[in-house]
mmCIF file as gemmi writes it, N, C-alpha and C atoms, coordinates in Angstrom:
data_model
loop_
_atom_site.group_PDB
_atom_site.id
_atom_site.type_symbol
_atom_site.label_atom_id
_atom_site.label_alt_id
_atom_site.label_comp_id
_atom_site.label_asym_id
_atom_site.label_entity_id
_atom_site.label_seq_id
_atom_site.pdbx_PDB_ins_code
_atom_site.Cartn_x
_atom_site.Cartn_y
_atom_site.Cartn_z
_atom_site.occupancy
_atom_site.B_iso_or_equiv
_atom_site.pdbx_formal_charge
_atom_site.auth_seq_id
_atom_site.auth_asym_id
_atom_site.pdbx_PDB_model_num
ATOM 1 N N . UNK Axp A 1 ? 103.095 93.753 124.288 1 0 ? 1 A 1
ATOM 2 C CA . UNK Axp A 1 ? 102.306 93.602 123.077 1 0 ? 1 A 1
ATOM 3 C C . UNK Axp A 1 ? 102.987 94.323 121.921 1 0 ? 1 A 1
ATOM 4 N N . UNK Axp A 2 ? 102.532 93.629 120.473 1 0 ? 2 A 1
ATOM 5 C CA . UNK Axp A 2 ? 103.441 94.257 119.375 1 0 ? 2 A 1
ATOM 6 C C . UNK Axp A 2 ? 102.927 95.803 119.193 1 0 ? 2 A 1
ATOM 7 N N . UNK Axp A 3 ? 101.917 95.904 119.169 1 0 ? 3 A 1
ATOM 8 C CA . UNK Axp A 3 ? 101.03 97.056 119.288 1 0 ? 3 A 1
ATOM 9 C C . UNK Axp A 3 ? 101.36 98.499 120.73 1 0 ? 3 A 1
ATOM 10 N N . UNK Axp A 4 ? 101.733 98.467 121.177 1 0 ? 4 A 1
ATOM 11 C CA . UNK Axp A 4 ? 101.877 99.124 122.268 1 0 ? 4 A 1
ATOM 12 C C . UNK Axp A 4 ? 103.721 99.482 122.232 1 0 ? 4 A 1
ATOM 13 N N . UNK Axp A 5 ? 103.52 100.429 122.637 1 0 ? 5 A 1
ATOM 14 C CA . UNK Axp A 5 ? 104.922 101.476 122.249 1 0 ? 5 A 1
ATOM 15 C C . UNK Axp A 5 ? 105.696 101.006 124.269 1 0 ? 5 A 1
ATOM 16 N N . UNK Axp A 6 ? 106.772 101.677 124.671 1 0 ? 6 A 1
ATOM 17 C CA . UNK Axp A 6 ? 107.627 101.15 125.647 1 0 ? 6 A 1
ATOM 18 C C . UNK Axp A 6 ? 107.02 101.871 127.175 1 0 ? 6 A 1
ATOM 19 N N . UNK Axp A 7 ? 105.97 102.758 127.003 1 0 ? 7 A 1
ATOM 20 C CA . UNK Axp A 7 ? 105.593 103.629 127.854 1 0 ? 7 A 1
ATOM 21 C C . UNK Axp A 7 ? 103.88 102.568 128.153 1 0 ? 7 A 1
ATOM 22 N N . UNK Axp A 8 ? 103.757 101.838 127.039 1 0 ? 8 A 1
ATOM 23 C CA . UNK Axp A 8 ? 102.187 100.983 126.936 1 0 ? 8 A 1
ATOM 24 C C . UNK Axp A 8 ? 101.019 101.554 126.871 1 0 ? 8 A 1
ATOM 25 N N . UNK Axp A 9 ? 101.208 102.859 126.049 1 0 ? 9 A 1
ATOM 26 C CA . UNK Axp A 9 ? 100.506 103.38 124.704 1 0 ? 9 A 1
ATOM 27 C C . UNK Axp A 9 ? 99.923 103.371 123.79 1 0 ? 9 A 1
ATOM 28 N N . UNK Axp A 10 ? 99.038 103.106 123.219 1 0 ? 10 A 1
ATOM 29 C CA . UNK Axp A 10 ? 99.194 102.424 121.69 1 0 ? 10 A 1
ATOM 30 C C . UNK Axp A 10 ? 99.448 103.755 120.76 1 0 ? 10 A 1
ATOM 31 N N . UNK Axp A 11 ? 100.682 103.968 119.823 1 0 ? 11 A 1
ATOM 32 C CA . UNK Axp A 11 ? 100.809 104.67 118.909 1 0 ? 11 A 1
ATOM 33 C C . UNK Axp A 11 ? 99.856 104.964 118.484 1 0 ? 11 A 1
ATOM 34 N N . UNK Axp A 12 ? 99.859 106.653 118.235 1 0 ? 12 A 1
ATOM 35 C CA . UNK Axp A 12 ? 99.235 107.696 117.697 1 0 ? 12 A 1
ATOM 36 C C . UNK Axp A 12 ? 98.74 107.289 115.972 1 0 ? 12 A 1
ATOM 37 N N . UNK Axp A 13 ? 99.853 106.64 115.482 1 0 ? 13 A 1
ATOM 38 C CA . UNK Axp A 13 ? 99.656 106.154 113.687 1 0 ? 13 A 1
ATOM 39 C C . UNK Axp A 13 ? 98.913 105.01 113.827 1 0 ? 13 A 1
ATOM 40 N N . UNK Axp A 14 ? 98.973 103.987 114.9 1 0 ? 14 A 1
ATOM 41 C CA . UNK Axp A 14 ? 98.335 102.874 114.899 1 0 ? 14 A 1
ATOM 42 C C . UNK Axp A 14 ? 96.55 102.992 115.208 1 0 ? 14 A 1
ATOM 43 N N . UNK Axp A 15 ? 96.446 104.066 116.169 1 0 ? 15 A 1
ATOM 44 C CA . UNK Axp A 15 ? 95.176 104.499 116.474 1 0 ? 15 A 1
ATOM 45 C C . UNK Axp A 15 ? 94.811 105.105 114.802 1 0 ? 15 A 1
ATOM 46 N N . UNK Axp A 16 ? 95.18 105.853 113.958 1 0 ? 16 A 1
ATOM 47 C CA . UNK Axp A 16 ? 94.84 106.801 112.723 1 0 ? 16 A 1
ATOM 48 C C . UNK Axp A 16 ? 94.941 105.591 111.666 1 0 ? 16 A 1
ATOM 49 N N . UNK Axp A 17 ? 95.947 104.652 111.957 1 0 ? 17 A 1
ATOM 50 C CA . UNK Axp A 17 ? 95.396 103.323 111.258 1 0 ? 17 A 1
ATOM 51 C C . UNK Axp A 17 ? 93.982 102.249 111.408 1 0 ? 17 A 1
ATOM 52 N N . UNK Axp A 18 ? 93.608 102.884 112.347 1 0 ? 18 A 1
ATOM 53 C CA . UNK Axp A 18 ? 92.443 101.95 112.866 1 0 ? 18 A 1
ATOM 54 C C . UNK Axp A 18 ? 91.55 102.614 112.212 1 0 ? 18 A 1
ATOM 55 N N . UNK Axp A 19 ? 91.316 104.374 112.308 1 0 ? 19 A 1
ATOM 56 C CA . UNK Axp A 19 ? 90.215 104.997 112.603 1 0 ? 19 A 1
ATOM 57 C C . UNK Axp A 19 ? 89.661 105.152 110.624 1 0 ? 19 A 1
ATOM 58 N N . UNK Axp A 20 ? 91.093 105.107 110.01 1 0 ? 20 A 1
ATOM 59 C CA . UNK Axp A 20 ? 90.838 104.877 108.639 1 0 ? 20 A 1
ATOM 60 C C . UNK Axp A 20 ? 90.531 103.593 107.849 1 0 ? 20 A 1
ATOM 61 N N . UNK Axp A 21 ? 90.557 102.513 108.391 1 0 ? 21 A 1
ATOM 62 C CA . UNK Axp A 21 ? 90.535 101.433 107.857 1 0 ? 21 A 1
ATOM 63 C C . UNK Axp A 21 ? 88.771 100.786 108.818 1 0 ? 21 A 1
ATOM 64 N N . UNK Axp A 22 ? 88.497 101.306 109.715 1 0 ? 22 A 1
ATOM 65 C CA . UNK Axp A 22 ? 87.194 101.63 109.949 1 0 ? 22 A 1
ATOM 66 C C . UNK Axp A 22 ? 86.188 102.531 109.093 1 0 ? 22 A 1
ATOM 67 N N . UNK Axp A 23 ? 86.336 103.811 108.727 1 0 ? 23 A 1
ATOM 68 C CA . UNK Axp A 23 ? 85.89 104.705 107.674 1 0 ? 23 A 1
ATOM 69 C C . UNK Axp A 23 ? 85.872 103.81 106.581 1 0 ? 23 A 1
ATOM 70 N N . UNK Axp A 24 ? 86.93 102.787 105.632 1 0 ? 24 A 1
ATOM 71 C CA . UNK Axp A 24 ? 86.868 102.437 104.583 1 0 ? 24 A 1
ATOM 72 C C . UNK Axp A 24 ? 85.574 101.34 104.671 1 0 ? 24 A 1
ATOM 73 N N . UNK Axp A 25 ? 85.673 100.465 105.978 1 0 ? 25 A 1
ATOM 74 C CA . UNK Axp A 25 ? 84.548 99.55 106.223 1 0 ? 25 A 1
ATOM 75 C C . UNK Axp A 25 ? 83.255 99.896 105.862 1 0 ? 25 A 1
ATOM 76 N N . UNK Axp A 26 ? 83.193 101.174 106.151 1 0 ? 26 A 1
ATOM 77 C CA . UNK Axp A 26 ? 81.489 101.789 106.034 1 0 ? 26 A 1
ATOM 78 C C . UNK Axp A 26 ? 81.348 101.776 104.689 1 0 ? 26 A 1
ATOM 79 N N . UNK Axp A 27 ? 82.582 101.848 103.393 1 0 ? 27 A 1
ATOM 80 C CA . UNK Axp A 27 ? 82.142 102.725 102.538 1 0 ? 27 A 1
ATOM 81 C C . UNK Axp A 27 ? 81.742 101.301 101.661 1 0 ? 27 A 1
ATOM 82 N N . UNK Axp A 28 ? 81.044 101.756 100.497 1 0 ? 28 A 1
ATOM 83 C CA . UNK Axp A 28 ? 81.067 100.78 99.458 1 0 ? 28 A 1
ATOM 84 C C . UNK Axp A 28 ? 82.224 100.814 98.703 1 0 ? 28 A 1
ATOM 85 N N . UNK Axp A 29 ? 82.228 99.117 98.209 1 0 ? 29 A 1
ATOM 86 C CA . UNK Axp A 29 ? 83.663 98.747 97.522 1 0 ? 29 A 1
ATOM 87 C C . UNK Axp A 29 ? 83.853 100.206 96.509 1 0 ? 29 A 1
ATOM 88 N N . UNK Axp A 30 ? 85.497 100.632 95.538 1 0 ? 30 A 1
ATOM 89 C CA . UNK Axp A 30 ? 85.252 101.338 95.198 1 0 ? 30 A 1
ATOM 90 C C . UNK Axp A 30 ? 86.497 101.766 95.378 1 0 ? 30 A 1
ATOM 91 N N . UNK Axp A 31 ? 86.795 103.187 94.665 1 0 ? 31 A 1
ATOM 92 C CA . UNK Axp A 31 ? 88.38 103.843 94.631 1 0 ? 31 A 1
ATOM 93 C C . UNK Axp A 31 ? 88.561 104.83 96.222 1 0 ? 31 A 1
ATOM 94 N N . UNK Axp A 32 ? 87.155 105.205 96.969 1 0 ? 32 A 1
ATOM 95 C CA . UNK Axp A 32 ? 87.345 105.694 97.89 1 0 ? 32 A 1
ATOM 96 C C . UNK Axp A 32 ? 87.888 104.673 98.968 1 0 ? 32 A 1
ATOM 97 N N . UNK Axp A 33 ? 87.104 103.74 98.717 1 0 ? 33 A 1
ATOM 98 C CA . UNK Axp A 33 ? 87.262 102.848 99.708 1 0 ? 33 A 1
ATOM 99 C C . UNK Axp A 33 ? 88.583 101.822 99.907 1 0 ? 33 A 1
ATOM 100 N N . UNK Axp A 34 ? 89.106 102.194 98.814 1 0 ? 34 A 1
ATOM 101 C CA . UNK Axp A 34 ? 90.78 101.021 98.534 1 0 ? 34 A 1
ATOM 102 C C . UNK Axp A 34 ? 91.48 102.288 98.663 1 0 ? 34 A 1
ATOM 103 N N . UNK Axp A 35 ? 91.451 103.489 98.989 1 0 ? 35 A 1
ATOM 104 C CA . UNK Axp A 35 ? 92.109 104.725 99.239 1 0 ? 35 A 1
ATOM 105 C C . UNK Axp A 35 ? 92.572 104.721 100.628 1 0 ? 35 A 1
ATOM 106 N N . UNK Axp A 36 ? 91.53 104.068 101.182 1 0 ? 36 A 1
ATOM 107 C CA . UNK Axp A 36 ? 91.933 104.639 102.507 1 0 ? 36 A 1
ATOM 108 C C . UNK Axp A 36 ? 92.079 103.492 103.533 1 0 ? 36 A 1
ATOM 109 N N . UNK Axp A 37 ? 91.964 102.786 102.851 1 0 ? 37 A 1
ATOM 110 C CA . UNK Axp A 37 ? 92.701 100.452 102.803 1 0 ? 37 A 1
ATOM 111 C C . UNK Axp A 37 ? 93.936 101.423 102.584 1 0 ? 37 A 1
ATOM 112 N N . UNK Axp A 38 ? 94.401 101.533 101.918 1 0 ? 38 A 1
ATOM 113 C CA . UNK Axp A 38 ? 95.968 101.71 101.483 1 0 ? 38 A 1
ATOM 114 C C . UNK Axp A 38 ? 96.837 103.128 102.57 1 0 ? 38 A 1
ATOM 115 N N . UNK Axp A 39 ? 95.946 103.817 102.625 1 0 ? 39 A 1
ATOM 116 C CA . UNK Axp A 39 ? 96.64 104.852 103.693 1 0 ? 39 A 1
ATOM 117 C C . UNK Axp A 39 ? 96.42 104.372 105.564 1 0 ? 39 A 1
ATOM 118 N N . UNK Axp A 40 ? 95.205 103.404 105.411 1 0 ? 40 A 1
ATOM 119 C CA . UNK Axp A 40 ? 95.459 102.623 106.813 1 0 ? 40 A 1
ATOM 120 C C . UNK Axp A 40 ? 96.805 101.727 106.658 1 0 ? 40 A 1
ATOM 121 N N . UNK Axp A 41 ? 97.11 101.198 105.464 1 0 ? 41 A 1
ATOM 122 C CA . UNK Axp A 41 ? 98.022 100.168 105.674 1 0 ? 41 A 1
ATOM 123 C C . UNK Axp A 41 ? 99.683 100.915 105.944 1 0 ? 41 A 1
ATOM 124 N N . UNK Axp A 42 ? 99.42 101.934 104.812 1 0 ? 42 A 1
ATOM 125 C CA . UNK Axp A 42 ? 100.873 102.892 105.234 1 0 ? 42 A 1
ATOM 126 C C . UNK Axp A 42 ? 101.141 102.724 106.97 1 0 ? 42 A 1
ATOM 127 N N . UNK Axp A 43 ? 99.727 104.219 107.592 1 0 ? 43 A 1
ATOM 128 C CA . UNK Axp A 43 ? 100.081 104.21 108.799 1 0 ? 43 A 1
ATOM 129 C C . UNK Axp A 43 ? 100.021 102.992 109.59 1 0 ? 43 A 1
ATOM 130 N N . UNK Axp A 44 ? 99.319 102.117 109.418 1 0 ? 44 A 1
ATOM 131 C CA . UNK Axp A 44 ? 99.788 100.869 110.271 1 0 ? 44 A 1
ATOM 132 C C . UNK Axp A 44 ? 101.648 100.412 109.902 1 0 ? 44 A 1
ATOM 133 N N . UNK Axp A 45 ? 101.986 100.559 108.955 1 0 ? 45 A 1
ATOM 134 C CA . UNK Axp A 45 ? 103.779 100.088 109.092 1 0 ? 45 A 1
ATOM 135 C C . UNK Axp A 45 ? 104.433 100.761 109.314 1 0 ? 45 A 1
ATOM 136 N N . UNK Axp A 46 ? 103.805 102.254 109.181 1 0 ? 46 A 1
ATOM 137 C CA . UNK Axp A 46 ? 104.571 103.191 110.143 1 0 ? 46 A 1
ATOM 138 C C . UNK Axp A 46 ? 104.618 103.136 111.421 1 0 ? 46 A 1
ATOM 139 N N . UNK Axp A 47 ? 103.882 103.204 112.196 1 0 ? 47 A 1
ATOM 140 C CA . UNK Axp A 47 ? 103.177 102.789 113.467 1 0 ? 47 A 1
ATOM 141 C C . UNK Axp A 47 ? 104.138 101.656 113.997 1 0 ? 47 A 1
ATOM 142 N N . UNK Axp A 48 ? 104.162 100.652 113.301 1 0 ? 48 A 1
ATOM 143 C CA . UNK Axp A 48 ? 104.621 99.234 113.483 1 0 ? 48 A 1
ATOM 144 C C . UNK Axp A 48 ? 106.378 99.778 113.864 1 0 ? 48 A 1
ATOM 145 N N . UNK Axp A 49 ? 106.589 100.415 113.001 1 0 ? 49 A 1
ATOM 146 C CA . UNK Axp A 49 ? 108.308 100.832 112.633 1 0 ? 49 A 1
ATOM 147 C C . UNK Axp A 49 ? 108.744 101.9 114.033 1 0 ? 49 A 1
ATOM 148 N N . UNK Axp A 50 ? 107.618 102.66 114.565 1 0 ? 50 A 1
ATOM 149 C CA . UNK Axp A 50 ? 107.686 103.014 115.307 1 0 ? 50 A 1
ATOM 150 C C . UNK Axp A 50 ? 107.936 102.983 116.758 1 0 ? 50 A 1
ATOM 151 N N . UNK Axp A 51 ? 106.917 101.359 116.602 1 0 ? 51 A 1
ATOM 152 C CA . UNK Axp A 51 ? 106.662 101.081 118.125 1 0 ? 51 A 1
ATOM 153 C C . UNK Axp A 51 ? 108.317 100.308 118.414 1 0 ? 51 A 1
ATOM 154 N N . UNK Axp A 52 ? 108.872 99.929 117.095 1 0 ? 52 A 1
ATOM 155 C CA . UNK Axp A 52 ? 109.92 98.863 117.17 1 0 ? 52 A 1
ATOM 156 C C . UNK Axp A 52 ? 111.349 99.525 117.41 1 0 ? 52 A 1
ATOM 157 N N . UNK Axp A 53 ? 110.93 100.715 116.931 1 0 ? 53 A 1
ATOM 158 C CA . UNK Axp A 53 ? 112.019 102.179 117.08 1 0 ? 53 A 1
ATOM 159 C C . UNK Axp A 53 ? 112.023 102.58 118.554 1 0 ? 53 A 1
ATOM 160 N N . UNK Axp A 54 ? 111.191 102.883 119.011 1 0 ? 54 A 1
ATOM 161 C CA . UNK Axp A 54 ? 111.077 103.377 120.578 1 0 ? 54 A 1
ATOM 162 C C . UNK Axp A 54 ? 111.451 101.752 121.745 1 0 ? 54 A 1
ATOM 163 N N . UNK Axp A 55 ? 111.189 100.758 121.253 1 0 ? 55 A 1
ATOM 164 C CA . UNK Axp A 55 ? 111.52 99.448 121.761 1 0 ? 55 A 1
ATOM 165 C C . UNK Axp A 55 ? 112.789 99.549 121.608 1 0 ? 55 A 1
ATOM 166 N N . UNK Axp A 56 ? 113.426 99.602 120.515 1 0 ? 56 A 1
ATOM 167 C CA . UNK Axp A 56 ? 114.972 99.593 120.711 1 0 ? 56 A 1
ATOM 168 C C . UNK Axp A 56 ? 116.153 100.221 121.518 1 0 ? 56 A 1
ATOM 169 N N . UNK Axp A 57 ? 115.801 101.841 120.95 1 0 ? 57 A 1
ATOM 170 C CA . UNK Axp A 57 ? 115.704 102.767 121.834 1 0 ? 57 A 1
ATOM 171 C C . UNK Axp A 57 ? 115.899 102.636 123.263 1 0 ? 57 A 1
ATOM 172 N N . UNK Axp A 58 ? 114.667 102.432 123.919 1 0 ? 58 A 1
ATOM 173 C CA . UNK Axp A 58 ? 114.418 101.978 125.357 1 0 ? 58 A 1
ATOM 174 C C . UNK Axp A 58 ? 115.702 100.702 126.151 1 0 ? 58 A 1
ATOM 175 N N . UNK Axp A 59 ? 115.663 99.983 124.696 1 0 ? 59 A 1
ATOM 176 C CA . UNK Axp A 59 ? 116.189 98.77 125.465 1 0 ? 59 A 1
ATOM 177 C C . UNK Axp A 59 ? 117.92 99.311 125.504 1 0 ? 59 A 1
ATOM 178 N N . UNK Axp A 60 ? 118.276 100.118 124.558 1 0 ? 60 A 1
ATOM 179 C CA . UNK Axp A 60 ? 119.608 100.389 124.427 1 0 ? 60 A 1
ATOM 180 C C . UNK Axp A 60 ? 119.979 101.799 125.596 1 0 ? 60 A 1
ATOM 181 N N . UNK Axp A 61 ? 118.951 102.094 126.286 1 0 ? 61 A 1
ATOM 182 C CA . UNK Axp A 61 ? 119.125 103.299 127.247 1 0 ? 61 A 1
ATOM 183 C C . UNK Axp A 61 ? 119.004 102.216 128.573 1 0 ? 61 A 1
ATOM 184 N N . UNK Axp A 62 ? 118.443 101.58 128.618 1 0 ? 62 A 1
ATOM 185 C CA . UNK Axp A 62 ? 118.809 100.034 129.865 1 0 ? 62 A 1
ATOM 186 C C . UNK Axp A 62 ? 120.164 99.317 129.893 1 0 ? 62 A 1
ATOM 187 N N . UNK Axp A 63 ? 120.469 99.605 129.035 1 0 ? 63 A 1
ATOM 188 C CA . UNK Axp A 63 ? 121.931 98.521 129.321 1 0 ? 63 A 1
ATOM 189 C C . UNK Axp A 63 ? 123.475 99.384 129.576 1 0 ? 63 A 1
């Protein structure tokens, strides 16, 4: 899965991407609420960059 790191994990940023972009759900529209839309979206492409980093990684310690 794209989501899941080489150990089948789900990244630590991807979980803190969830847990903030949940928080923003609750809130009403608004500058709090597109605050933390935008810092879920960071850590989600961090996360993303991550899982694709440790995939590589992995695959280049296999061969």
């Amino acid at each position: 899965m794209a989501n899941r790191n080489v150990s089948g994990e789900v990244s630590t940023l991807l979980l803190q991407a969830k847990d903030f972009l949940d928080e923003a759900r609750r809130l009403k529209p608004g500058p709090a609420r597109n605050e933390l839309r935008e810092v879920a979206k960071v850590l989600h492409e961090l996360g993303k960059l991550e899982t694709q980093s440790k995939f590589a990684s992995h695959q280049a310690d296999t061969r």
